[in-house]
PyMOL commands that place a pseudoatom at each C-alpha (Angstrom):
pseudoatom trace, name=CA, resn=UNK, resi=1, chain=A, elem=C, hetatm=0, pos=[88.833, 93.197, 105.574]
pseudoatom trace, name=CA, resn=UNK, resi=2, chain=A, elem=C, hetatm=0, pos=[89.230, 91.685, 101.732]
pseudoatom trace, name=CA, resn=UNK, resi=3, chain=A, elem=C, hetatm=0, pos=[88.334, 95.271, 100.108]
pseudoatom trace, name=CA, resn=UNK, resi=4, chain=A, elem=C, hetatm=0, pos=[90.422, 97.103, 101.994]
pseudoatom trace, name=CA, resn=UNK, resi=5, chain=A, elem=C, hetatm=0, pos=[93.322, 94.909, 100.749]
pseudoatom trace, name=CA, resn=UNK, resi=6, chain=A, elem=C, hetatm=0, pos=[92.154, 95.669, 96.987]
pseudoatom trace, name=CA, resn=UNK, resi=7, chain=A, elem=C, hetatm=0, pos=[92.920, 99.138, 97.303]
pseudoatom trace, name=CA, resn=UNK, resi=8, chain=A, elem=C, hetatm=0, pos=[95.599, 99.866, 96.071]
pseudoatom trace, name=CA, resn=UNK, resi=9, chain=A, elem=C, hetatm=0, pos=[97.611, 103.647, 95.163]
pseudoatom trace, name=CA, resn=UNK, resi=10, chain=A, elem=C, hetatm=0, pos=[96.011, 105.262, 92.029]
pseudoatom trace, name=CA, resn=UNK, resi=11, chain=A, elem=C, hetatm=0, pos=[92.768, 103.844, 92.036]
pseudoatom trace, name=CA, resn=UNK, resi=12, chain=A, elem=C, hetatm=0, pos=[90.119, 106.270, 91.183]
pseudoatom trace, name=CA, resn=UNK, resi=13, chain=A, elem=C, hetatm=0, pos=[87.259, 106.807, 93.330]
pseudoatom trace, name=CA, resn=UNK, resi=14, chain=A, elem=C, hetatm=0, pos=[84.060, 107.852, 91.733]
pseudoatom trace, name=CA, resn=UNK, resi=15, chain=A, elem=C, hetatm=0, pos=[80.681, 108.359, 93.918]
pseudoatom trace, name=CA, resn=UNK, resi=16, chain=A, elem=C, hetatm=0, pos=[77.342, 106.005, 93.327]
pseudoatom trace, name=CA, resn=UNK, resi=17, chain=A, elem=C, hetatm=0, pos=[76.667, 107.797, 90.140]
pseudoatom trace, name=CA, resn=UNK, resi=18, chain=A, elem=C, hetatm=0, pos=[80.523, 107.118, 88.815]
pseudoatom trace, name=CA, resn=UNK, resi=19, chain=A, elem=C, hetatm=0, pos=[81.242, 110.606, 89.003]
pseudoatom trace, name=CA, resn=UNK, resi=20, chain=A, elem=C, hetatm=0, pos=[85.353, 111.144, 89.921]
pseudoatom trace, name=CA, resn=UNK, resi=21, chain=A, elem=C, hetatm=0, pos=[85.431, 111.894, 93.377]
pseudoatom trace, name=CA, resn=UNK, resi=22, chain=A, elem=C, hetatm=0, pos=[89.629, 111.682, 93.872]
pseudoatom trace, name=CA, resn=UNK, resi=23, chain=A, elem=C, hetatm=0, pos=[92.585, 109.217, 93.008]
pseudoatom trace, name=CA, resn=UNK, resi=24, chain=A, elem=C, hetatm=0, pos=[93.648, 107.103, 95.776]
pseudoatom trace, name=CA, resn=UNK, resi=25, chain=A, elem=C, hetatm=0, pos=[97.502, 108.040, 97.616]
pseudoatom trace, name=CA, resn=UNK, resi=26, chain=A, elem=C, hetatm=0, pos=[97.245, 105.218, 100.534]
pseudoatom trace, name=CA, resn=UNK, resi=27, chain=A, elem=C, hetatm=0, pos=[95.050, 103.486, 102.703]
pseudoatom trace, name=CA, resn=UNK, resi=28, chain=A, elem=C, hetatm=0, pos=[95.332, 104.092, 106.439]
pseudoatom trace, name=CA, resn=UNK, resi=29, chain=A, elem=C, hetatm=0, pos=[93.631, 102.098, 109.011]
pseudoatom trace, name=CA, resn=UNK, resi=30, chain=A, elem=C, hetatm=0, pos=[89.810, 102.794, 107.938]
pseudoatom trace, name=CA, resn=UNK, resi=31, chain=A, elem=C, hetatm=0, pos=[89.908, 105.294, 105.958]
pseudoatom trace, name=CA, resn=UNK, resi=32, chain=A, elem=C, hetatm=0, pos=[90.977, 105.965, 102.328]
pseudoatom trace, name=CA, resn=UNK, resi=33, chain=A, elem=C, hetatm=0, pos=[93.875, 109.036, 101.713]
pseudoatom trace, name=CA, resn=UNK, resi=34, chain=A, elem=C, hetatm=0, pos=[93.285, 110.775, 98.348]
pseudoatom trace, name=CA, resn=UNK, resi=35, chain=A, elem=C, hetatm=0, pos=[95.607, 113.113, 96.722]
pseudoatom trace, name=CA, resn=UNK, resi=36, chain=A, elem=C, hetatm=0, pos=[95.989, 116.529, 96.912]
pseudoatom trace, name=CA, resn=UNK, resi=37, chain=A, elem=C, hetatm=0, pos=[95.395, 117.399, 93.099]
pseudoatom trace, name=CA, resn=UNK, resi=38, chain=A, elem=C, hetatm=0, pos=[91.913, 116.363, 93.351]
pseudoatom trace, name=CA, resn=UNK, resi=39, chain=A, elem=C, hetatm=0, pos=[90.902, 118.348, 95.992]
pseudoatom trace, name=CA, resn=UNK, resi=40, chain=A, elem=C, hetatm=0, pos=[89.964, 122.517, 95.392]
pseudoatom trace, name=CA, resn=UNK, resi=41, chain=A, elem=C, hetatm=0, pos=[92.092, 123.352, 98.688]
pseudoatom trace, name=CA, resn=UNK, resi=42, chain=A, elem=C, hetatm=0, pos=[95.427, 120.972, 98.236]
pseudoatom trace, name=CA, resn=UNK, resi=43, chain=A, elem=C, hetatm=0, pos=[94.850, 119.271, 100.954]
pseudoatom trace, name=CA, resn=UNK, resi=44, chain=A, elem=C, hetatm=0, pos=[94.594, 115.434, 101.682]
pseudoatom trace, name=CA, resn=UNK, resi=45, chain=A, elem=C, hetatm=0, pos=[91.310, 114.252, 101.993]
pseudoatom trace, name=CA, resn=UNK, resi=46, chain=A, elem=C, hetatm=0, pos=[90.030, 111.237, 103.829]
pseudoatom trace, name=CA, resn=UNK, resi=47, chain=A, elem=C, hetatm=0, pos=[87.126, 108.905, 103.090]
pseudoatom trace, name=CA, resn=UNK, resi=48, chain=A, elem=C, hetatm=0, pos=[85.951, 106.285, 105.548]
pseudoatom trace, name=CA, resn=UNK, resi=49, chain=A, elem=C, hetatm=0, pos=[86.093, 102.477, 104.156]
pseudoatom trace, name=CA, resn=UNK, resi=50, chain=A, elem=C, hetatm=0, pos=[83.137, 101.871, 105.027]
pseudoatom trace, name=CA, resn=UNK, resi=51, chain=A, elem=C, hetatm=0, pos=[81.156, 104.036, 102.292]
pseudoatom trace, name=CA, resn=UNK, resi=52, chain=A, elem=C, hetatm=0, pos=[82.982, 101.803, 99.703]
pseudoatom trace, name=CA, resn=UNK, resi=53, chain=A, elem=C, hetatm=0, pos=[79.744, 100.034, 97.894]
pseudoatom trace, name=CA, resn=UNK, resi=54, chain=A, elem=C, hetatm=0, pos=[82.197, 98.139, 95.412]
pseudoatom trace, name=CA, resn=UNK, resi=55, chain=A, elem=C, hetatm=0, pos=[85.397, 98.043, 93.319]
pseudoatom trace, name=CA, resn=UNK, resi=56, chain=A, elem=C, hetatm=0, pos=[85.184, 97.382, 89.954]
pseudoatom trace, name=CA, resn=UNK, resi=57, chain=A, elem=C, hetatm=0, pos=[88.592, 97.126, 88.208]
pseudoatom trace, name=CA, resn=UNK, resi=58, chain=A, elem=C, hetatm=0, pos=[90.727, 99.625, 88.948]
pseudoatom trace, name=CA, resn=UNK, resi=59, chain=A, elem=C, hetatm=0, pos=[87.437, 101.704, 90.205]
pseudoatom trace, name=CA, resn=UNK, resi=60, chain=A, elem=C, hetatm=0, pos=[86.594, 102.025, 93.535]
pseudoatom trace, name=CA, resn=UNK, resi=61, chain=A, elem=C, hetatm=0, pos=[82.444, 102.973, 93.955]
pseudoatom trace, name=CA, resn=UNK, resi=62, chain=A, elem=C, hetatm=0, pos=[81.248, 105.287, 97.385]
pseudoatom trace, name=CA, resn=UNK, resi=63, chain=A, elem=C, hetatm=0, pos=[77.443, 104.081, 98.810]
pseudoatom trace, name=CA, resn=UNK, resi=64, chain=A, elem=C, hetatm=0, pos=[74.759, 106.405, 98.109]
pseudoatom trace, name=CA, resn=UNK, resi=65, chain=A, elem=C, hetatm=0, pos=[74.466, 109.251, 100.523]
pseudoatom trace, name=CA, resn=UNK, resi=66, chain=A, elem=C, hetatm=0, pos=[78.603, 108.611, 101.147]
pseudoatom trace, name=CA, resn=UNK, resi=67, chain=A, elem=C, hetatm=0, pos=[80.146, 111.605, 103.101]
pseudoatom trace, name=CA, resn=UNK, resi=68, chain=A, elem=C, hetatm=0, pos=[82.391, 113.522, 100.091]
pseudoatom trace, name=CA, resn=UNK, resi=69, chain=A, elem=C, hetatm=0, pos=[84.540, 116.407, 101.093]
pseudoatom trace, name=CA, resn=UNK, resi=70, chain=A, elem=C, hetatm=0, pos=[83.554, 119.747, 99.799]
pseudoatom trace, name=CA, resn=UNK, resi=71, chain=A, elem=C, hetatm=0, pos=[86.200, 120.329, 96.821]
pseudoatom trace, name=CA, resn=UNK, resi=72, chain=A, elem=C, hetatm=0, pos=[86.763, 117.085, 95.625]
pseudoatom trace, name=CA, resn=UNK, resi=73, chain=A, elem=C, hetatm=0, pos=[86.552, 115.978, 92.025]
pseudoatom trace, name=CA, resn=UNK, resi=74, chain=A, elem=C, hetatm=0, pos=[83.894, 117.087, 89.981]
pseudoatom trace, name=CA, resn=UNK, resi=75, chain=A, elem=C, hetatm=0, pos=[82.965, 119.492, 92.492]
pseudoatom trace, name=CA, resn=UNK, resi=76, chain=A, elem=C, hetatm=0, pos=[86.806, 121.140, 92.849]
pseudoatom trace, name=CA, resn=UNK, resi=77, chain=A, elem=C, hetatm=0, pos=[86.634, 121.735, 88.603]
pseudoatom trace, name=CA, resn=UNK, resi=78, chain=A, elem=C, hetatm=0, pos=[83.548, 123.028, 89.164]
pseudoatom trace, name=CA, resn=UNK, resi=79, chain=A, elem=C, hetatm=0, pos=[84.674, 126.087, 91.659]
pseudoatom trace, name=CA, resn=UNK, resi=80, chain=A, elem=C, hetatm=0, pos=[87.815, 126.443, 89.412]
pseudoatom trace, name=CA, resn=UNK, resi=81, chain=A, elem=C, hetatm=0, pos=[85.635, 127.568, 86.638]
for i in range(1, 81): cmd.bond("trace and resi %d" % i, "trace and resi %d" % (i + 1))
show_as sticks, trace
zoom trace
């Protein structure tokens, strides 16, 4: 699978919209592993490979209508307000 070898540790993941979803910490089998500091519970979070639309630099984009944790990104600033 050529995308999945383009992710790489770091990479940001933003949904359709390029809002920040989470920061990439590995890659494991189909799914990607993001870090705990993006997530409201600080817990690892997994996202499925195949909801990547596209990367784009160092950005990786989710489909429309990808499955997003509750808590991640935008959404885990958002209940720390």
């Amino acid at each position: 699978m050529f995308e999945k070898l383009r992710i790489k540790e770091h990479m940001e993941v933003a949904n359709s919209e390029g809002l920040h979803v989470g920061t990439v910490d590995a890659v494991q089998d189909d799914a990607i592993k993001l870090t705990k500091s993006d997530s409201a519970d600080d817990m690892h979070h997994f996202l499925s490979l195949d909801d990547v639309d596209k990367i784009d630099d160092n950005r990786i984009y989710l489909k429309e209508g990808a499955r997003i944790p509750e808590g991640l990104g935008n959404k885990a600033i958002m209940e720390d307000a």
